[in-house]
C-alpha positions as CSV (number, residue, x, y, z in Angstrom):
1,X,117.0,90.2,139.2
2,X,113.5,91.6,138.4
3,X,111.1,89.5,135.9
4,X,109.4,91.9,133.6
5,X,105.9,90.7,133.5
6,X,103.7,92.4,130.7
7,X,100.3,93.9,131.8
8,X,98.0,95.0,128.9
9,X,96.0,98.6,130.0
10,X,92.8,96.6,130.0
11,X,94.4,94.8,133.1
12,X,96.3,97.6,134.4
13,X,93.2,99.8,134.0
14,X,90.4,97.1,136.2
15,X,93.4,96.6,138.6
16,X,93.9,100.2,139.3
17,X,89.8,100.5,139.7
18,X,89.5,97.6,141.7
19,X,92.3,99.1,143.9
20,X,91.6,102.5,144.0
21,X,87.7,101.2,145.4
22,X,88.9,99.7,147.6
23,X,91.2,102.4,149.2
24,X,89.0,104.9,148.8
25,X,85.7,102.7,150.3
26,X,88.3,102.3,153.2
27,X,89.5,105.9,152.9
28,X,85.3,107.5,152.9
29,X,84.8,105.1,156.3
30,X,87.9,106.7,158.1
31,X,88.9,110.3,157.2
32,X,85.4,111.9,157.2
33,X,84.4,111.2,161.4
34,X,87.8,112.8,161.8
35,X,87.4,116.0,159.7
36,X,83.9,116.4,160.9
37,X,85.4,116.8,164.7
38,X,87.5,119.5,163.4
39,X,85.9,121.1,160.6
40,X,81.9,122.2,161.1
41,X,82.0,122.4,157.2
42,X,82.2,119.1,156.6
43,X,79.1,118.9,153.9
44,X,76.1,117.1,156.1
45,X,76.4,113.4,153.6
46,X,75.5,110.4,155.7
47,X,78.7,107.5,155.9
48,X,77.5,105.4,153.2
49,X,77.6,108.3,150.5
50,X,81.0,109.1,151.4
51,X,82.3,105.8,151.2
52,X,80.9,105.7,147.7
53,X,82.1,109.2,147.0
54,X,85.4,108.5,148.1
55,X,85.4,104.9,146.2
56,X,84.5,106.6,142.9
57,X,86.9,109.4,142.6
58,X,90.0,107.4,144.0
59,X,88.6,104.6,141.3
60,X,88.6,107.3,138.5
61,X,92.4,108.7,139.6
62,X,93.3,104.7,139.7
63,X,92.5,103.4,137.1
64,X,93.3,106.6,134.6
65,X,96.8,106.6,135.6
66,X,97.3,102.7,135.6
67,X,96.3,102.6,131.8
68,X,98.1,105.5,130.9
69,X,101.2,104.3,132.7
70,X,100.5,100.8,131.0
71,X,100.1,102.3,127.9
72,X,102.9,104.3,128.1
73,X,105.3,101.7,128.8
74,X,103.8,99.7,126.1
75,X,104.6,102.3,123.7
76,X,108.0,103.8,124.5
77,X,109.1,100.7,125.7
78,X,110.4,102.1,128.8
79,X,109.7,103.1,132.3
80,X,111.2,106.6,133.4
81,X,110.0,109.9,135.0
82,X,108.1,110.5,132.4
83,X,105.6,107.8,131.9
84,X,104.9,108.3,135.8
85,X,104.2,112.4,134.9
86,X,101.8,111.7,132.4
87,X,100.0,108.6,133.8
88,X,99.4,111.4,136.7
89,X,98.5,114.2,134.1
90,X,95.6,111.8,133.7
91,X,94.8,110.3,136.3
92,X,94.2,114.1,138.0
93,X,92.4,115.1,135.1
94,X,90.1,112.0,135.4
95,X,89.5,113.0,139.2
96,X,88.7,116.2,138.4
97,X,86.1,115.4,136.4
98,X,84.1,112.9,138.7
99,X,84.3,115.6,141.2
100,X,83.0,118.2,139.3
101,X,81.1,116.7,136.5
102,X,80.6,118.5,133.2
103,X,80.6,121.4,135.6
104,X,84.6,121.6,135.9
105,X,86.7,125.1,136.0
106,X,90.0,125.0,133.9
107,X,92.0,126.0,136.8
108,X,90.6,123.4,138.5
109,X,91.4,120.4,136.0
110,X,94.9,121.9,136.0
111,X,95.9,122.1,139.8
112,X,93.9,118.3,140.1
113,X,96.6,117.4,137.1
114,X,99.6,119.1,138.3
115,X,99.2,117.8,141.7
116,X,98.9,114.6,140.7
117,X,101.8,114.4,138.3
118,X,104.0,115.8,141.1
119,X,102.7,113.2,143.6
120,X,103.2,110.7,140.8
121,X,106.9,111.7,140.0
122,X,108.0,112.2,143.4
123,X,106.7,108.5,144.3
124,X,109.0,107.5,141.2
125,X,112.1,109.1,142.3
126,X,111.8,108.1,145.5
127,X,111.1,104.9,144.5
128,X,113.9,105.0,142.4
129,X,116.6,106.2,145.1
130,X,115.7,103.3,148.0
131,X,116.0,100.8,145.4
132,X,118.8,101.8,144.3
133,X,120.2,101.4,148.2
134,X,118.8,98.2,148.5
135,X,121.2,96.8,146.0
């Protein structure tokens, strides 16, 4: 049996930026000394300012599609496929624009948006099916 515990989208929304810090401060210390083996590209940004840049977009994608998702369930009183699509509508489009600033591309905002709705629905479902296998 699972308790269903109520989280307003305040909460939800300072959980899912404390968390996505977090991840993405550990994420900026890892993944850039491996890309910059590979990739010469790899802008010249010292390990610090990744960390931080890292921290601040996963933050953004967080905590937009925590309070969104919290939201949603609080409003349709539900939660299905499609609270998870939107809360990642959001939470891309929020990423997009600390990456870019003020100077975002439409085309950009949408792929950031429909990739993240896809990875968000796709975590659903799957979440969905090995639960359903555990029981």
């Amino acid at each position: 049996m699972k308790s269903e515990q109520t989280v307003t989208p305040f909460t939800a929304v300072v959980n899912g930026g404390l968390a996505g810090a977090i991840y993405g401060g550990i994420a900026g210390m890892i993944i850039p000394p491996l890309f910059r083996r590979l990739y010469r590209g790899l802008a010249p940004l010292s390990q610090a300012q990744y960390v931080r840049k890292f921290a601040r977009e996963c933050s953004a994608l967080a905590a937009a599609g925590c309070g969104i998702e919290s939201m949603m369930r609080g409003i349709r009183g539900k939660d299905d496929l499609t609270n998870h699509l939107v809360s990642g509508l959001g939470g891309g489009l929020a990423y997009s624009f600390v990456n870019r600033g003020l100077k975002l591309k439409p085309s950009h905002a949408l792929f950031c948006a429909a990739g993240c709705a896809v990875l968000s629905g796709t975590e659903y479902k799957m979440n969905e099916i090995f639960s359903a296998t555990d029981e």
